[in-house]
MARPA-974460 format. One record per residue: residue number from 1; residue in one letter; x, y, z of N, C-alpha, C in turn. Coordinates in steps of 0.001 Angstrom, whole numbers, always signed. Layout:
% residues N
   nr  rest      n_u      n_v      n_w     ca_u     ca_v     ca_w      c_u      c_v      c_w
  NUM     A        X        Y        Z        X        Y        Z        X        Y        Z
...
END
This chain:
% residues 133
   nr  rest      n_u      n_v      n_w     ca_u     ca_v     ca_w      c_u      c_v      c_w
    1     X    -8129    -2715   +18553    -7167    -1658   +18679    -7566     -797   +19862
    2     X    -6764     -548   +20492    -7157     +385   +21805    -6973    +1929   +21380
    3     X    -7931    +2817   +22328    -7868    +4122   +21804    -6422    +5164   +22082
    4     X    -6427    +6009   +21491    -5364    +6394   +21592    -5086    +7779   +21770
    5     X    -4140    +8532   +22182    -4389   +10341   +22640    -3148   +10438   +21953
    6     X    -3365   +11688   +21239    -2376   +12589   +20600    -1873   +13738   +20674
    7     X    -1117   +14340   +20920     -743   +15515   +21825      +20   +16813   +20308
    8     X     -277   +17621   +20078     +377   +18545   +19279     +847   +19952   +19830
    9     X    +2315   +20370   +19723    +2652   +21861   +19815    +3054   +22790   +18751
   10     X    +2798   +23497   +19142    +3568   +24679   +18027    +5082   +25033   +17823
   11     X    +5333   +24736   +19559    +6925   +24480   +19542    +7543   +22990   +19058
   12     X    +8960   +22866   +18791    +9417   +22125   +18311    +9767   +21039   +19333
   13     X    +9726   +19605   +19122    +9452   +18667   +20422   +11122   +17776   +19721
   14     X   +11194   +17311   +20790   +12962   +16643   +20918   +12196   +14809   +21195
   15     X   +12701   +13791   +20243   +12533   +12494   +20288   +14121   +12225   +20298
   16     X   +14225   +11644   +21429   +15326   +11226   +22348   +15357    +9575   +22757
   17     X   +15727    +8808   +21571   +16328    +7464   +22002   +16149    +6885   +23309
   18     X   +15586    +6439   +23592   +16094    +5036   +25179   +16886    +3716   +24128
   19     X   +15864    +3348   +23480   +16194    +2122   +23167   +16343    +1821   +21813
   20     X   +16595     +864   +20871   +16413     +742   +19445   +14936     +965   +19328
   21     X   +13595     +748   +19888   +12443     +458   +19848   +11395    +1533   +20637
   22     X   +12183    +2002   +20925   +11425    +3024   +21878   +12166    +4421   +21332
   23     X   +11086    +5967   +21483   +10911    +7214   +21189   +10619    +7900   +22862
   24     X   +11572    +8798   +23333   +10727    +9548   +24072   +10749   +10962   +23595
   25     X    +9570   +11707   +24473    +9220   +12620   +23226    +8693   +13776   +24610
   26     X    +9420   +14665   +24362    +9156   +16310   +24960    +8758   +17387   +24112
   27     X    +8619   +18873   +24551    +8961   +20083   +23616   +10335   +20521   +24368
   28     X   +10842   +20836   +23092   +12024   +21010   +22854   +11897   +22631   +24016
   29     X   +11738   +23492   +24431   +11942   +24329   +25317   +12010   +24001   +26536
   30     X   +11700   +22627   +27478   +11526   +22331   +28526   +11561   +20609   +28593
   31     X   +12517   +20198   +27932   +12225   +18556   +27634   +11740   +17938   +28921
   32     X   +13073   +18060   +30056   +12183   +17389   +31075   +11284   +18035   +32072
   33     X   +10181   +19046   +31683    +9625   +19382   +32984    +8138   +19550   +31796
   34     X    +8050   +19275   +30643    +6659   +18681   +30520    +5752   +17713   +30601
   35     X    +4348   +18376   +31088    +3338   +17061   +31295    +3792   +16442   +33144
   36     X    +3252   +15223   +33330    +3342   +15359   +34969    +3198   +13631   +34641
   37     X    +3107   +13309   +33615    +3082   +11790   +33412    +3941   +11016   +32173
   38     X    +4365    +9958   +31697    +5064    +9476   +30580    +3525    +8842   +30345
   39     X    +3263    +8727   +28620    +2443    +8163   +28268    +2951    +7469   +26892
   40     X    +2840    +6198   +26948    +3478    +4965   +25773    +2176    +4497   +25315
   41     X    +2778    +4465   +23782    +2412    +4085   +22508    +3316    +3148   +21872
   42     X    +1941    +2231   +21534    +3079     +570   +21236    +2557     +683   +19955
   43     X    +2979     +739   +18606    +2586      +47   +17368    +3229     -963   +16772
   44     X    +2424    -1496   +16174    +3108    -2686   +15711    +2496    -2714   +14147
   45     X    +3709    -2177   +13270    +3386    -2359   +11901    +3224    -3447   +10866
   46     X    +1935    -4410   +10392    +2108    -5466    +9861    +1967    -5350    +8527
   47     X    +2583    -3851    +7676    +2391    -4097    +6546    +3837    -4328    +5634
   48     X    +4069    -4229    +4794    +5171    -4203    +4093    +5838    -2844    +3676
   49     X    +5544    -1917    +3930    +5363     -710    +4101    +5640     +173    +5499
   50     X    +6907     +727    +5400    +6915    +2041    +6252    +6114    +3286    +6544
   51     X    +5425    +2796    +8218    +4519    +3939    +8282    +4972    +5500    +8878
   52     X    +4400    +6532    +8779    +4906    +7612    +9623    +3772    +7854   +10604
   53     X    +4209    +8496   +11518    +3296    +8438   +12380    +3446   +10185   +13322
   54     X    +2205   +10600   +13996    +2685   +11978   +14609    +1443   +11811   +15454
   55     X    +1332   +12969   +16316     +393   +12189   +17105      -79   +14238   +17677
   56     X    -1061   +14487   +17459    -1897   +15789   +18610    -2541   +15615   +19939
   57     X    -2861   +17059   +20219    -3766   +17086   +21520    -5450   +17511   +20686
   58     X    -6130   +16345   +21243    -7728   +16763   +20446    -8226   +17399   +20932
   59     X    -7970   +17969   +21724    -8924   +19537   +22614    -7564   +20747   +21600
   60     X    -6776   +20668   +21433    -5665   +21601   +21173    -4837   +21622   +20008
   61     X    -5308   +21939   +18715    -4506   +21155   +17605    -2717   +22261   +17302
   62     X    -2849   +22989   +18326    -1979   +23175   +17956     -440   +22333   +19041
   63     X    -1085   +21955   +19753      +26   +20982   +20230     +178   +19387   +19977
   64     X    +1353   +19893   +19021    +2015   +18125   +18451    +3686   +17178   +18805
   65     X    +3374   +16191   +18658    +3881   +15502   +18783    +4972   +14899   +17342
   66     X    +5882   +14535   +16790    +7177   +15085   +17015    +7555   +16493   +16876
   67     X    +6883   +17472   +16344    +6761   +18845   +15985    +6255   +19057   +14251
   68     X    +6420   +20537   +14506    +5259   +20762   +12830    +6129   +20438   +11776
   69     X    +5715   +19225   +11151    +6110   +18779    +9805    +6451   +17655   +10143
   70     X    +6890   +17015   +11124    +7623   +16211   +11501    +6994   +14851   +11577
   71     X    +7408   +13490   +11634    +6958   +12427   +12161    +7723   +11402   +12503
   72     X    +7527   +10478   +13228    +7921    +9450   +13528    +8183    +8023   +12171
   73     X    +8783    +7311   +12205    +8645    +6059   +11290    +8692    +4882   +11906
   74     X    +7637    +4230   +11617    +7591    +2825   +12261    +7829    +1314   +10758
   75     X    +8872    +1085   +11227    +9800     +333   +10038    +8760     -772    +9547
   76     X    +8333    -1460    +8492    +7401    -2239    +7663    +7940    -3785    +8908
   77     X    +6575    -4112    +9343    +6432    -5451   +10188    +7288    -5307   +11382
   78     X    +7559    -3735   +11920    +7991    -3322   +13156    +7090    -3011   +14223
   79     X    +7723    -3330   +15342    +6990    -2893   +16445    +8089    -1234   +17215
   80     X    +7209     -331   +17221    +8225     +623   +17800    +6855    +1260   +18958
   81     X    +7951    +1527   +20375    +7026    +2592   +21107    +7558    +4002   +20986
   82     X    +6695    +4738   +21435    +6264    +5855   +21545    +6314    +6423   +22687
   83     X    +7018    +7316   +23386    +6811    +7057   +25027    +6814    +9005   +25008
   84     X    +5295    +9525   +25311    +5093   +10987   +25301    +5142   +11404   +27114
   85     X    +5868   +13003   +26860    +5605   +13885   +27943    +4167   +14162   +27710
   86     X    +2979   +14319   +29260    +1719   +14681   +29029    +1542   +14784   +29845
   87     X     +368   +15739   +30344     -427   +15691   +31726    -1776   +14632   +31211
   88     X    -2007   +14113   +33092    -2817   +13804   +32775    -4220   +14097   +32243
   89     X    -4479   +13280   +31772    -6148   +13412   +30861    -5781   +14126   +29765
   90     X    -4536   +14761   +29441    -4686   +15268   +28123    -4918   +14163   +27381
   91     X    -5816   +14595   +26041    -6092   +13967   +24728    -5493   +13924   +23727
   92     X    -5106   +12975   +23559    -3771   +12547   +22620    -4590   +11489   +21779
   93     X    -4219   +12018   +20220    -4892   +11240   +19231    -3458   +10923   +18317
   94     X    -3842   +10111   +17852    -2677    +9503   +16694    -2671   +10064   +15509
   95     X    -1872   +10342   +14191    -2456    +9602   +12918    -1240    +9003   +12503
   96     X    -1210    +8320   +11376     -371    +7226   +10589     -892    +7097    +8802
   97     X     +324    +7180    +8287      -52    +7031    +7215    +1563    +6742    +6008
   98     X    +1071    +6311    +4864    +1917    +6164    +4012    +1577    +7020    +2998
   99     X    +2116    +8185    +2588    +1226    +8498    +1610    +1902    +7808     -266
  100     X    +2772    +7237     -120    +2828    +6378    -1233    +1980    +5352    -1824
  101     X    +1374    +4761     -598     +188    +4092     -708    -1029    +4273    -1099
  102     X    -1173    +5552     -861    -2490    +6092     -259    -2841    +5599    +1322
  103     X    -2588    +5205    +1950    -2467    +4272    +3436    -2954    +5364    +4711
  104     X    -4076    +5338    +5653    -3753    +6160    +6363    -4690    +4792    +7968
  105     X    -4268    +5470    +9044    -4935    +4435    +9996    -4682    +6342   +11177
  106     X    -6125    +5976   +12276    -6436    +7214   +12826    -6622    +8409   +12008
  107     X    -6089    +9713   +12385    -6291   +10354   +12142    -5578   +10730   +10603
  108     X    -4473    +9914   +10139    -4168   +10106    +8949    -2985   +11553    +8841
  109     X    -2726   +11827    +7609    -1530   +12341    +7426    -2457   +13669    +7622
  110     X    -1144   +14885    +8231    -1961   +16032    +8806    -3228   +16071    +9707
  111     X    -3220   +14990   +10197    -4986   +14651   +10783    -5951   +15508   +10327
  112     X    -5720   +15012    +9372    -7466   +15190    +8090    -8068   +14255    +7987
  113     X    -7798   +13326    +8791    -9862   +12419    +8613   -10039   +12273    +9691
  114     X   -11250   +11477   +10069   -12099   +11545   +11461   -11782   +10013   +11844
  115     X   -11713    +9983   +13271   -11459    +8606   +13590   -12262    +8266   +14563
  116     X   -12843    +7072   +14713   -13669    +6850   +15754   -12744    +6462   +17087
  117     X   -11774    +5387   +16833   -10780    +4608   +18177    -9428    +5622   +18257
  118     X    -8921    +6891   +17797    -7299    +7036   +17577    -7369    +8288   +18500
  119     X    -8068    +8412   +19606    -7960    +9070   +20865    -7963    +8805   +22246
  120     X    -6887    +9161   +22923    -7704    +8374   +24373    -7119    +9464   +25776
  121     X    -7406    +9673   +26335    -7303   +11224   +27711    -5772    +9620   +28179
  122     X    -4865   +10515   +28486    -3188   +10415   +28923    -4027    +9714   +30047
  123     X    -3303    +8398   +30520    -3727    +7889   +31961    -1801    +7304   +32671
  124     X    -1345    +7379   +31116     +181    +6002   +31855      -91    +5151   +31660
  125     X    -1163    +4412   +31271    -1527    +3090   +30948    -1078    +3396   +29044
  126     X     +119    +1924   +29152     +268    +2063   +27613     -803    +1610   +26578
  127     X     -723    +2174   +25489    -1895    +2194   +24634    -1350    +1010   +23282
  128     X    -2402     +471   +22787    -1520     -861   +21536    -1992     +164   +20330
  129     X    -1724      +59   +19130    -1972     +207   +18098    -1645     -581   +16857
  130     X    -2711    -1670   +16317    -2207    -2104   +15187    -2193    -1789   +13866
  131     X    -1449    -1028   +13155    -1049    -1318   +11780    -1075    -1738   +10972
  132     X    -2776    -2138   +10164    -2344    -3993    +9538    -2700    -3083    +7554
  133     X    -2891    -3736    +6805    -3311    -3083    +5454    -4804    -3428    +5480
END
């Protein structure tokens, strides 16, 4: 699994369609003039199970990614990207989780656990993430 950066705000962030498969993702006060780079997130979910997913900044927890409360869903044995406003080198960590399951991968629901791989400094180089049980 490659590492991964997670970006969090306090303001409310706008996920705006390109594609069936793809998320792009701003704060909602300035959609297009945040960050100075696009940074993509590929997951690919192999469980049977719908994951959610949200993603912070690990130097900055108060800036998130889809906004506070919010998350993304990556459909059971789906592949969906992720495509974030960021500057570079910001640190953008993931988490994912089901909580029906108990299920969590990175940083987990609310990013309350510790992850060793679910951070990585914004480069534009897309990042993989697998999903498996």
């Amino acid at each position: 699994m490659n590492t991964l950066t997670a970006a969090l705000t306090s303001a409310l962030l706008l996920a705006t369609p390109a594609t069936a498969d793809e998320m792009s993702i701003a704060p909602a006060t300035s959609p297009t003039h945040y960050g100075n780079i696009q940074q993509d997130f590929v997951f690919t979910n192999s469980t049977d199970l719908d994951i959610e997913v949200a993603f912070e900044d690990g130097n900055d927890p108060a800036v998130i990614w889809p906004g506070v409360g919010k998350a993304y869903t990556i459909r059971a044995h789906g592949t969906q990207t992720a495509r974030l406003n960021v500057f570079r080198g910001q640190y953008i960590c993931y988490g994912a989780w089901n909580t029906d399951a108990n299920l969590y991968w990175g940083s987990g629901f609310k990013f309350t656990q510790k992850c060793d791989n679910c951070c990585t400094p914004a480069d534009g180089t897309p990042a993989g993430v697998s999903l498996t049980p």
